[in-house]
C-alpha positions, 0 to 999 in steps of 0.5 A, spaced: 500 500 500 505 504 500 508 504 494 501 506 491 501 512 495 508 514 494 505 512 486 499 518 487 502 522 491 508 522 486 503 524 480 500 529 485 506 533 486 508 532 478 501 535 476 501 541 481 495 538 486 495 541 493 491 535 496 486 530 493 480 528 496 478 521 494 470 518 496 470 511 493 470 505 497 474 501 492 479 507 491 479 507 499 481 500 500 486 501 493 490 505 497 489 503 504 487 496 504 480 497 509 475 495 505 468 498 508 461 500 506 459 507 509 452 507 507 451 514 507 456 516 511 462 520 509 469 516 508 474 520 504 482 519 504 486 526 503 493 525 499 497 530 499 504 530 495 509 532 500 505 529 506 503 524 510 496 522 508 489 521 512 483 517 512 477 519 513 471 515 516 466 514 521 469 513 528 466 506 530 470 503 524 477 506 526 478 499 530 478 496 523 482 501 519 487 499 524 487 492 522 488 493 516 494 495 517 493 502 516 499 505 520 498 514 518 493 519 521 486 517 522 480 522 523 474 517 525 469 521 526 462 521 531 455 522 528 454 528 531 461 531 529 462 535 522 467 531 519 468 536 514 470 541 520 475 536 522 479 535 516 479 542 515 483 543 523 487 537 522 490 541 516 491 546 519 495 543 524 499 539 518 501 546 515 498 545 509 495 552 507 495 556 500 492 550 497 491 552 490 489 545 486 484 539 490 484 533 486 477 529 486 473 522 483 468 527 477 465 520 477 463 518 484 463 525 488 456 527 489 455 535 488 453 536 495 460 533 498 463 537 492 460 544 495 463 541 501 470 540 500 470 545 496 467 550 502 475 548 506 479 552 502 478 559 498 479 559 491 481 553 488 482 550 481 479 543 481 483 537 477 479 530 476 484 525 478 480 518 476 483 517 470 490 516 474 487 511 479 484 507 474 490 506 470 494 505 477 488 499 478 488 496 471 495 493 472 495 488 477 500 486 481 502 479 484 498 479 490 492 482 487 492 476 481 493 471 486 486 473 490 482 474 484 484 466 482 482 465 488 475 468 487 475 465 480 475 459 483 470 460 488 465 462 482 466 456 478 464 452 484 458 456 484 456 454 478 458 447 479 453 447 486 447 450 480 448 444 476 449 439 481 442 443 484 437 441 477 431 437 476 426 437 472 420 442 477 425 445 481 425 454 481 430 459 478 430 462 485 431 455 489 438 454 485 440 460 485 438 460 494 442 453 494 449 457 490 448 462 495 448 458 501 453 453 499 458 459 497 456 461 503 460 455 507 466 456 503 466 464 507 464 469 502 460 474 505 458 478 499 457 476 491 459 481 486 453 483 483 445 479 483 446 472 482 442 470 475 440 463 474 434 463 468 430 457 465 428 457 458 425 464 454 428 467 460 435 466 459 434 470 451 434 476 457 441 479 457 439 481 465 433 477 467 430 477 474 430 470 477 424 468 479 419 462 479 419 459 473 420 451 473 426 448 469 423 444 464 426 439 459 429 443 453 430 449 457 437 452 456 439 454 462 443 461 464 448 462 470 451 468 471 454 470 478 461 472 482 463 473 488 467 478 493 473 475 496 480 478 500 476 485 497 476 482 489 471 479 484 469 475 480 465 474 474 462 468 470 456 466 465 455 459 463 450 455 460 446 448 460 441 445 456 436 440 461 433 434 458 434 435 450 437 441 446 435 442 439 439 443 432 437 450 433 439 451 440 446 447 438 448 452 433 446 458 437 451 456 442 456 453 438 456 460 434 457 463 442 463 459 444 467 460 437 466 467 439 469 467 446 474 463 442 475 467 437 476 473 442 481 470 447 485 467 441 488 475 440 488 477 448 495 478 449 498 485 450 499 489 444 493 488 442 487 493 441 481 493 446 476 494 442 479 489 437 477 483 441 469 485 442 469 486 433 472 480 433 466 476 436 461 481 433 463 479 427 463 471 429 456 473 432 454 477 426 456 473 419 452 467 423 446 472 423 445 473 430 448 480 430 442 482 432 442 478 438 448 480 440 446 487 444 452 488 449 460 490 449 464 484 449 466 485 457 469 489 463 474 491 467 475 487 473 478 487 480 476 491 486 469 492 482 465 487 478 465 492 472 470 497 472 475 501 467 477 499 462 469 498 457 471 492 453 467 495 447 469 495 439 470 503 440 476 503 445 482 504 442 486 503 448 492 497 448 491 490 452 497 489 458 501 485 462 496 484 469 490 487 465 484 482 469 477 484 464 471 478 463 470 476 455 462 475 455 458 474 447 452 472 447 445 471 443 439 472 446 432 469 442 426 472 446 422 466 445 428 461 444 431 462 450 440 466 449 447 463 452 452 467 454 458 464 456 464 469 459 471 467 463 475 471 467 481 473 462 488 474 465 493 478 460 500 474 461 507 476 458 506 472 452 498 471 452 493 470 456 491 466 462 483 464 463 481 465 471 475 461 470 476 454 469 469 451 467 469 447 460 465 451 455 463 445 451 455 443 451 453 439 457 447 437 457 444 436 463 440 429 464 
């Protein structure tokens, strides 16, 4: 966590900002290693290029940050105290005065908190230093990939416990109740994102709502889920044909795994983002279905589920060493039913190494 501090506060000192003030939980724990959800409580972390830095948050969680290991100033405040007022003394009392430039998270800053960061000093410029963080956090380092193999790991025994659940009657909300339980027993607290677990037409909505609806032979069968661990996540989409699968069927999923081939076969660093979404779509697209293929090819992954970079055909940026992201094509047939399927991609010196280890060939499950 030093190295990243001293990294930021390095670019603050180079890009002439007096002190910046980041909100984001993710980019908390980034630079810190405390991971917490504030509810609408304040937590902030003041980085300053030429000092020391100072975490933010409320009082009853000053134990926690401690544990973490955080070992510089912390200001925990009590929920009758104006934490604001508190910075504000506290950098008084560091000397740090004649700020001229604050840098902030433009995308996560609520305007209301921007008035009041703003309301501590008199004339300031403002710099968006969201840019510099995500390009820090995109590479990972040795710690942070072998954490998300782990999550990895946990994800594609999630899907093993969703498959292991099915029978004919059987509702999406019980399979998806018994994979949560399950993970559960191996210590995740939280999963990334809503479980999705959805039976025949169902799965041919890219973001449907598990419910009530009874798994029937011939159903396809769409699982996507990932789980929160050590602070990373993880992301996987798989999907299973129950009972019987038609020719028609057959084809659409065999269209969508040579599109997840064909995109992971130019995952090695140099190559253009974008170029590996075009690279499905195309696939999707010759076979007929592009019309059916209504999504980027991936995310970002890391401390967020979704985070930078955009895995879409627009992103002129160029894939790196220790870049995480998801590749995830699919087609979606609103009475047929759709298949995704989506892996969890590491960019390796040479290529690329897939974090989830789930096989992506037709399985029909008897």
């Amino acid at each position: 966590m030093e190295q990243r501090l001293q990294a930021f506060s390095t670019y603050l000192n180079k890009q002439n900002i007096d002190v910046a003030f980041l909100n984001s939980p993710e980019n908390v724990f980034y630079l810190t290693g405390f991971h917490t959800d504030p509810h609408e409580r304040l937590l902030g972390l003041l980085v300053f290029p030429k000092a020391d830095p100072i975490a933010v948050l409320p009082g009853m969680e000053t134990g926690q940050i401690r544990d973490a290991g955080w070992t510089h100033e912390v200001i925990g405040y009590a929920d009758h105290e104006d934490p604001w007022a508190m910075m504000a003394g506290k950098m008084e009392e560091k000397g740090i005065s004649n700020v001229k430039s604050v840098g902030f998270e433009k995308q996560v800053l609520s305007y209301g908190r921007s008035e009041s960061l703003l309301s501590l000093f008199e004339e300031v410029a403002i710099e968006d230093v969201e840019d510099e963080l995500n390009d820090m956090r995109v590479v990972k380092d040795d710690r942070e990939i072998s954490i998300m193999r782990e999550a990895a790991q946990l994800a594609d025994y999630g899907v093993q416990v969703g498959v292991e659940a099915l029978r004919e009657g059987i509702t999406e909300m019980e399979v998806l109740a018994t994979i949560e339980y399950q993970l559960k027993k191996k210590g995740v607290a939280e999963m990334s994102f809503s479980t999705m677990v959805l039976f025949g037409e169902k799965s041919g909505q890219p973001h449907g709502n598990p419910g009530d609806r009874p798994l029937k032979k011939g159903d396809f069968v769409l699982f996507d889920l990932g789980v929160v661990w050590k602070g990373y996540t993880s992301d996987i989409t798989r999907t299973f044909a129950y009972g019987e699968v038609s020719d028609e069927q057959r084809a659409i999923y065999e269209k969508v795994r040579e599109a997840l081939q064909a995109s992971l076969a130019i995952s090695k660093p140099g190559t253009r983002i974008g170029d590996l979404d075009q690279t499905a779509r195309d696939v999707i697209t010759e076979a007929g279905y592009g019309e059916l293929f209504p999504h980027r090819i991936g995310h970002g992954l890391g401390i967020n589920v979704h985070e930078f970079p955009s895995m879409s055909h627009l992103n002129n940026g160029i894939l790196k060493e220790g870049m995480a992201y998801t590749i995830e094509p699919g087609i979606y047939d609103p009475a047929l039913g759709g298949v995704r399927l989506e892996d969890d991609v590491l960019i390796t010196k040479d290529g690329y190494e897939t974090l989830t280890k789930t096989s992506t060939e037709l399985k029909i499950i008897k």
